[in-house]
C-alpha positions in Angstrom: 0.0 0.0 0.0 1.9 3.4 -1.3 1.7 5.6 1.8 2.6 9.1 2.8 3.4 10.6 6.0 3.5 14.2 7.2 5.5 13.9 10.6 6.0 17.2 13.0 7.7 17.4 16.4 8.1 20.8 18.0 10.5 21.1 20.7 11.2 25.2 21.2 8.3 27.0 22.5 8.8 29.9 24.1 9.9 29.8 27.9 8.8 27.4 30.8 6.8 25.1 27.5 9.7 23.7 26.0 9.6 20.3 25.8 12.7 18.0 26.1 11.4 15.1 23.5 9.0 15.2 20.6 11.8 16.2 18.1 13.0 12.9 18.8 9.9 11.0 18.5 9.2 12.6 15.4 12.9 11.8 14.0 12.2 7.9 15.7 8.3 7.6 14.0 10.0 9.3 10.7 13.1 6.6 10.6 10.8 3.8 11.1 8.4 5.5 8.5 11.1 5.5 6.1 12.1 1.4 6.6 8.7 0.8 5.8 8.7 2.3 2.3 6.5 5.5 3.2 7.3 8.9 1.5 7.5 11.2 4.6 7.3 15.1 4.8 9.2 15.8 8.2 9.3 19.0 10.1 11.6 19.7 13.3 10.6 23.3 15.6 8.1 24.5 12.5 6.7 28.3 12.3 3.7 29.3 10.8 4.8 29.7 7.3 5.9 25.9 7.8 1.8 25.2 8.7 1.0 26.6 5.3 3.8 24.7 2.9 3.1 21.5 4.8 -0.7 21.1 4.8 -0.5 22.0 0.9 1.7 19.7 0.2 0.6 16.7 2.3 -2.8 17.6 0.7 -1.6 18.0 -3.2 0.6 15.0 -2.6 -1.9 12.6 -1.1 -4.0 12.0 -4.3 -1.2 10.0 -5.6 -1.3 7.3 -2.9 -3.3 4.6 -1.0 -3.0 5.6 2.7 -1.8 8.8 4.6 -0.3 9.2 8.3 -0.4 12.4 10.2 2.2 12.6 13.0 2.5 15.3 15.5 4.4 16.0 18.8 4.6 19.0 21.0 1.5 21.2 22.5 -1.7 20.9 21.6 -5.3 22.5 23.1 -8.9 23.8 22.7 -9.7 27.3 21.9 -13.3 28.3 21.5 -14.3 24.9 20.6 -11.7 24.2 18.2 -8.6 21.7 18.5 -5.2 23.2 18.1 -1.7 21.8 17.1 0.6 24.3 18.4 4.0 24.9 16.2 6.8 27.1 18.1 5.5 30.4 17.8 2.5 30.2 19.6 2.2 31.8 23.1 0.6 28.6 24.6 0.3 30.0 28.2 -2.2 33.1 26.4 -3.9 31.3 23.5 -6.1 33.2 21.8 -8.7 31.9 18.5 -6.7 34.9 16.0 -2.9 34.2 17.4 -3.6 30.1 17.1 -5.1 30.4 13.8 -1.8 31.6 12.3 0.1 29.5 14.5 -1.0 26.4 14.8 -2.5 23.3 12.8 -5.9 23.1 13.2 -7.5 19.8 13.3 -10.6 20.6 11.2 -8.2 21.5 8.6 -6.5 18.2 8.5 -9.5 16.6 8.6 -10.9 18.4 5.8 -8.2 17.2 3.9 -9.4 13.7 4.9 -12.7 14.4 3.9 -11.9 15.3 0.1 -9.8 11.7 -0.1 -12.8 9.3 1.5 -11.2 6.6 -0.6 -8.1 6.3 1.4 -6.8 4.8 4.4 -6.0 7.8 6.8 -4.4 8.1 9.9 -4.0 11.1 12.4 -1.5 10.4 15.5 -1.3 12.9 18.4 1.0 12.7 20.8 -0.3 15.9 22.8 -1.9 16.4 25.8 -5.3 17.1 26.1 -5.7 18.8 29.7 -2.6 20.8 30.9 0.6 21.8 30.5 2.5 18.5 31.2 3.0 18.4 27.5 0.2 20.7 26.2 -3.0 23.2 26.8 -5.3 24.2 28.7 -8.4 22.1 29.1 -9.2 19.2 26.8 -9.3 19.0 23.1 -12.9 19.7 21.6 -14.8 16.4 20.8 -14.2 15.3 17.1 -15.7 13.3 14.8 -13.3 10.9 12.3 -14.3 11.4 8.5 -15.1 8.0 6.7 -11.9 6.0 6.2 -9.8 7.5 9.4 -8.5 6.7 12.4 -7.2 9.1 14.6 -5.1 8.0 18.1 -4.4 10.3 20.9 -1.9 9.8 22.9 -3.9 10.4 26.3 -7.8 10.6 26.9 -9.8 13.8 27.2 -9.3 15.7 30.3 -6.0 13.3 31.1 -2.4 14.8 30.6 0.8 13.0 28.7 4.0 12.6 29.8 6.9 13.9 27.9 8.7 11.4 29.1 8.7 7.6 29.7 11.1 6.0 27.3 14.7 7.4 27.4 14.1 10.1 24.3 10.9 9.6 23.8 7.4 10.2 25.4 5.7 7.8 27.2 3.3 7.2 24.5 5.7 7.2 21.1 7.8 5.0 23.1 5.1 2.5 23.2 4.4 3.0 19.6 7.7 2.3 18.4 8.2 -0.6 20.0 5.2 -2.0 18.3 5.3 -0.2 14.9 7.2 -2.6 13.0 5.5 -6.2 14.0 4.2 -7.5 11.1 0.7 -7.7 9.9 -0.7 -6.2 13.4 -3.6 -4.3 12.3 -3.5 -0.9 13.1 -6.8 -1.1 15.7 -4.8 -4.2 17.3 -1.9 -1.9 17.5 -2.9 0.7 19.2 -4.8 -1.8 21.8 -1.8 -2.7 22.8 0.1 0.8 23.1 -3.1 1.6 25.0 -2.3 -1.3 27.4 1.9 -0.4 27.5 0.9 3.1 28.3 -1.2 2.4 31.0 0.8 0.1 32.4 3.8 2.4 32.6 2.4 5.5 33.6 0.6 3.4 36.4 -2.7 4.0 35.1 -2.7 7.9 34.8 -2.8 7.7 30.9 -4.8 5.8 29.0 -4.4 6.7 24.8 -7.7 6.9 23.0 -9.0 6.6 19.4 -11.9 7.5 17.3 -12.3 5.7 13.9 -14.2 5.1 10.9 -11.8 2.7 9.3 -13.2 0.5 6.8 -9.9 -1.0 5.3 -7.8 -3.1 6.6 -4.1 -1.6 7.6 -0.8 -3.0 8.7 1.5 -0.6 9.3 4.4 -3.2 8.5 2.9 -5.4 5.7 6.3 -7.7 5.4 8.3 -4.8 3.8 10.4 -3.6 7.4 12.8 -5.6 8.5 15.2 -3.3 9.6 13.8 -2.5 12.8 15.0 -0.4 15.5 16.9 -3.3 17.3 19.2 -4.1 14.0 22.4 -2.1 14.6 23.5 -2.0 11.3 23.1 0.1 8.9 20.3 0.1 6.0 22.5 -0.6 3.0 23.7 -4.2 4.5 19.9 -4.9 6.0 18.6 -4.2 2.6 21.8 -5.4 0.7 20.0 -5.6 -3.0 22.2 -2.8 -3.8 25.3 -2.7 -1.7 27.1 -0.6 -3.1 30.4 0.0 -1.2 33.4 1.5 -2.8 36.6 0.3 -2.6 38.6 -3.6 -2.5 35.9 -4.8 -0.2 32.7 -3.5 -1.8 34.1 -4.8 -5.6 34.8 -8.6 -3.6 31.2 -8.8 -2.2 29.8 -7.5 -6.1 31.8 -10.5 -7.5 30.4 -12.8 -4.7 26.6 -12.0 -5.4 27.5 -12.4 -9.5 26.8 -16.3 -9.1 29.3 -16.8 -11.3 31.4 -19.5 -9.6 34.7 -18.1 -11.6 34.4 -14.8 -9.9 32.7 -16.3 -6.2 35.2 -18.8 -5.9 38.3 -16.7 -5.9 36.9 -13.3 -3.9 35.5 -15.5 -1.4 39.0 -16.3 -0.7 40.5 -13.0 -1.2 37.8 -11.7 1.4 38.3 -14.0 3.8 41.7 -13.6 4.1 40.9 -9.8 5.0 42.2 -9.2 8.3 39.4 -9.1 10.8 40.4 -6.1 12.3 39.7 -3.7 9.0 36.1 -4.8 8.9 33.6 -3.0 10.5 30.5 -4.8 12.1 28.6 -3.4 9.0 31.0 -5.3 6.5 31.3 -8.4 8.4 27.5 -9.1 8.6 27.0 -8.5 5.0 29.6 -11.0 4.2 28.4 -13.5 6.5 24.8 -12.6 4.2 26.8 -13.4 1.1 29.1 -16.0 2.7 25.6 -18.4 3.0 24.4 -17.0 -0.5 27.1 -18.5 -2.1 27.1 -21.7 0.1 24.6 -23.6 -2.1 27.6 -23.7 -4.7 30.8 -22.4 -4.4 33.5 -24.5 -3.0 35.3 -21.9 -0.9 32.0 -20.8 0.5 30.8 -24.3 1.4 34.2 -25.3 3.2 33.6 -22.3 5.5 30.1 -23.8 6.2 31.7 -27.2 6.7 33.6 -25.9 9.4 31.7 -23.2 10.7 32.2 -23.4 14.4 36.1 -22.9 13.5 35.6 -20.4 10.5 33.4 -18.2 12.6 36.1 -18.1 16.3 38.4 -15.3 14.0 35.5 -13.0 14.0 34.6 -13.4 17.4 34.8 -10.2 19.2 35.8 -9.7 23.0 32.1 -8.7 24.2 30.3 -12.2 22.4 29.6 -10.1 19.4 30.0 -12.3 15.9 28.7 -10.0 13.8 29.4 -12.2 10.8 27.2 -14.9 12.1 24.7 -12.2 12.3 25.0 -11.9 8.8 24.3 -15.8 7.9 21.4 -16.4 10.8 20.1 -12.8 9.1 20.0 -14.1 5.5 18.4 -17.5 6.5 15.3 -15.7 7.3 15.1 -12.1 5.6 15.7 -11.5 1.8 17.9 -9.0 0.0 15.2 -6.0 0.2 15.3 -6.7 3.6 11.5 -9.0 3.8 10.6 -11.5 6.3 10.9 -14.7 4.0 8.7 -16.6 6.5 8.6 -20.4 5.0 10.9 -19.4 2.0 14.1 -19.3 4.1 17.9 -20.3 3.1 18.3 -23.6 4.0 21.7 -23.4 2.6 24.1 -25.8 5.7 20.7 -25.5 8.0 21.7 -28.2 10.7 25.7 -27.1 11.4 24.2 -23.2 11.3 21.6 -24.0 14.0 23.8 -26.6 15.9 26.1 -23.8 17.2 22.9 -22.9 19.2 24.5 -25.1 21.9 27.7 -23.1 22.2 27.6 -20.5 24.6 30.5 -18.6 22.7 27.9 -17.5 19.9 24.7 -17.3 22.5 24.4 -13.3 21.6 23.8 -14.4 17.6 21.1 -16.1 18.5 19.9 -13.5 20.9 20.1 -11.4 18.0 18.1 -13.4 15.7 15.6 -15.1 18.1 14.7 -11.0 18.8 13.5 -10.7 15.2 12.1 -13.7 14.5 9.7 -12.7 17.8 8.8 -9.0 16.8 7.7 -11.0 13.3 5.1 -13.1 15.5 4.7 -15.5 12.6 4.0 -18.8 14.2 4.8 -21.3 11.5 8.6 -21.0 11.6 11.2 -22.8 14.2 12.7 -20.0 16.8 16.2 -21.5 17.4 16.1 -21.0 21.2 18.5 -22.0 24.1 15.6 -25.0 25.2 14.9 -26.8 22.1 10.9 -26.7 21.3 9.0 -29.6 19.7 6.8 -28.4 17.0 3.5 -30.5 17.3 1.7 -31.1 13.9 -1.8 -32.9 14.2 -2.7 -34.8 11.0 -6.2 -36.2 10.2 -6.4 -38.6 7.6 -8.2 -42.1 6.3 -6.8 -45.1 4.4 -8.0 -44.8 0.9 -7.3 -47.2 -2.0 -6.1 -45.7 -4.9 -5.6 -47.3 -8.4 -2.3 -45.8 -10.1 -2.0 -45.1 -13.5 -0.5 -49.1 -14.6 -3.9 -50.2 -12.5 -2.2 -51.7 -9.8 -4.3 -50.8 -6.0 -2.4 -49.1 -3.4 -3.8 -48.2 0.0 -2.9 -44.9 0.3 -3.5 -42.6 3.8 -5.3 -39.2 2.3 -4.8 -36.1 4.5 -7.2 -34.3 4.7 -6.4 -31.1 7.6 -2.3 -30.4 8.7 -2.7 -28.5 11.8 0.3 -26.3 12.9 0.0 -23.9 16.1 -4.2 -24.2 15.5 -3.1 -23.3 12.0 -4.4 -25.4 9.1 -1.4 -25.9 6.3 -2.8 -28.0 4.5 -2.2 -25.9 1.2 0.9 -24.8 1.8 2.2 -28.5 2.6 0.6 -29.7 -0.8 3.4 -27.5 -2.9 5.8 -30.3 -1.6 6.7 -33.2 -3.3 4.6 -35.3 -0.7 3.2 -38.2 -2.4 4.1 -41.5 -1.0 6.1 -40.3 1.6 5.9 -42.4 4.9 5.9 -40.9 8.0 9.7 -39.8 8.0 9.2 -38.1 5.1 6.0 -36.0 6.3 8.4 -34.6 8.9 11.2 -33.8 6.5 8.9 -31.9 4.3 7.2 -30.0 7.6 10.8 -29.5 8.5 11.8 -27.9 5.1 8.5 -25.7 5.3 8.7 -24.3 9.4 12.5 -24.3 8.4 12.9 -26.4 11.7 14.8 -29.9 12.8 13.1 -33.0 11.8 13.9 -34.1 15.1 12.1 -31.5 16.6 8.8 -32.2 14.7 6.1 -34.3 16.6 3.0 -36.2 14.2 0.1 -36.3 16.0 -1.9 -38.6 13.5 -5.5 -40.7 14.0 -3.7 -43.3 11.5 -0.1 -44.6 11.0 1.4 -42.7 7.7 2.6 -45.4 5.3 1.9 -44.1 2.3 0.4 -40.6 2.0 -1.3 -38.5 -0.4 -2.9 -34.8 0.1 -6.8 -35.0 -0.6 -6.7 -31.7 -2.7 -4.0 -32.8 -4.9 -5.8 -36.5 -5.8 -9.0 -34.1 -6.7 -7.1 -31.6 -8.8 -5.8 -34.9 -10.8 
């Protein structure tokens, strides 16, 4: 869904209002923003002649996309009924209808905007107060109505105040928001639920957000497209390595490594490696560990490195636990070159000796690293390699069938008929595997392949023994 964002954060108002933190919530909601593919007008400490230039451009811009977010942070209030955004030059301790007009956003206006684009998905987020001074006006913001197709999220309820504070550089309330912005596929109602539940928490029950909403659409704020989430410290162009494009020895090795020609892998794999550890930087270490399992599925230097992986990867070991090149190969088992959540389509390129070095402590903060992302995904039909291996129990129904092949000879065959995975039916998904005739060994191997898990680790929980199995949908396709 092609989104824009207009995202504000005013820090400098005059005197005792200055606020310590929405700049930085702004510059946190605009990074994410950006990871997530969204075209964002940002403004830091705006003035009035800012209001003017940003509302026409949000508003001439927005016809060319799906879906719009509205971000702002700083003071906001009622004045004579109507609900103010307040930029730096307003005198918030002696608003007046005539001085907010000219400097401050009003909401009717935004919503206006909203109204002429009933067709799209938009979405107002306030992080302003709505009582006093804490981190905004006077008394509470006006009662609103949201236009067909809108959501809009305060940060506190009417009459409540919000914090300025909560998360170290961020409020209370864009601190909860950021840590939940980039799951994937969380609606957005479901999202701010659970903001609504960290806030309150945290503040100990003294702010609880709020939301009215006409939303008919569905919306994910993270779709599949972020992966590089706040809690990835490396930098975009190895997290989305499609177009790594560093200059120099280095960045012309790794070009000749994703060629897939083995001519040119095969000899700058061994150049690279022989790179002394010490001139790589975290950033170039885990995108050669990406490109290192890449070119594992044929290249000979790359696949000895695999076969001895434990021994290969002790060089880049740094003195905190940090392997920042195993980063890179447990990274590109699961996420792709723009970055995306592969879920079942994972690298399975030297699976078992990857996963095996779960069990030595030397490389536990790898799989810290990864386990973290595989979690903020919340996709439940892929294997978390924790410390405490988990069996992954797959129910199976299915009845003996006799089936005459194609010479005429009768085979009893066991049809299956549901796969159940985490109270998730796979059956679909399962039939794209070459699963005919497989016994029950083989069911597991293919369940393995698709929750990119152990087959030791997978448990059949069948009503018949699997001999000889066949998917009910694919005999009625034949």
């Amino acid at each position: 869904m092609k989104t824009i964002a207009l995202v504000v954060g005013n820090n400098d108002y005059y005197g005792r209002y200055k606020l310590d933190n929405p700049i930085n919530d702004a510059t946190g909601i605009k990074q994410v923003f950006e990871r997530l593919g969204y075209d964002v007008i940002f403004c830091a400490n705006g003035n009035s002649q800012n209001i003017v230039d940003l509302l026409s451009e949000f508003q001439d811009r927005l016809k060319n996309y799906d879906a719009s977010i509205f971000y702002f942070a700083g003071h906001g209030f009622e004045v004579e009924g109507e609900n103010y955004l307040a930029f730096t030059e307003c005198q918030v301790d002696n608003p007046n209808k005539f001085h907010c007009n000219q400097t401050c956003i009003q909401l009717t206006e935004l919503l206006g905007i909203y109204k002429k684009n009933l067709n799209k998905i938009n979405i107002a987020i306030i992080d302003a107060c709505r009582r006093s001074f804490e981190r905004s006006g006077v008394i509470a913001t006006t009662p609103i109505q949201a236009p067909k197709g809108t959501l809009i999220a305060f940060s506190t309820s009417p009459n409540e105040g919000a914090s300025d504070v909560g998360f170290e550089g961020n409020s209370i309330f864009t601190g909860a928001l950021l840590k939940y912005i980039g799951r994937e596929r969380l609606s957005v109602e479901e999202l701010f639920k659970k903001v609504r539940k960290t806030v309150f928490n945290l503040s100990g029950g003294k702010q609880t957000t709020w939301e009215h909403t006409s939303l008919i659409g569905d919306f994910f704020f993270n779709a599949g497209q972020l992966v590089h989430s706040l809690s990835i410290p490396y930098s975009e162009d190895v997290v989305k390595d499609i177009n790594y494009a560093e200059l120099g020895d280095f960045g012309q090795l790794i070009k000749e490594i994703k060629s897939y020609n083995w001519h040119f892998q095969n000899p700058a794999i061994g150049k690279i490696l022989s790179i002394p550890v010490s001139s790589l930087d975290k950033n170039k270490q885990f995108v050669l560990g990406r490109n290192l399992l890449q070119a594992s599925g044929a290249a000979h230097e790359a696949i000895k490195f695999m076969k001895l992986i434990e021994t290969s990867l002790k060089r880049y070991q740094t003195p905190n636990g940090d392997n920042h090149l195993l980063n890179g190969i447990l990274f590109e088992i699961y996420f792709n070159p723009q970055g995306e959540f592969r879920k079942n389509k994972t690298k399975k390129h030297h699976f078992d000796e990857i996963i095996a070095l779960k069990k030595n402590k030397l490389f536990s903060k790898s799989f810290k690293f990864i386990i973290g992302l595989l979690q903020s995904m919340a996709y439940p039909l892929i294997y978390i390699p924790k410390d405490t291996d988990e069996i992954f129990d797959i129910d199976i129904i299915a009845n003996n069938q006799i089936i005459t092949s194609f010479l005429g000879k009768e085979m009893e065959f066991q049809i299956i008929s549901k796969i159940t995975c985490n109270s998730i039916d796979i059956l679909d998904e399962i039939s794209n595997y070459d699963i005919y005739g497989k016994n029950e060994l083989g069911v597991k191997q293919i369940l393995g392949a698709f929750l990119t898990a152990p087959t030791n680790l997978i448990q059949i929980n069948s009503n018949i023994e699997l001999k000889k199995v066949a998917i009910s949908k694919a005999l009625e396709e034949d």
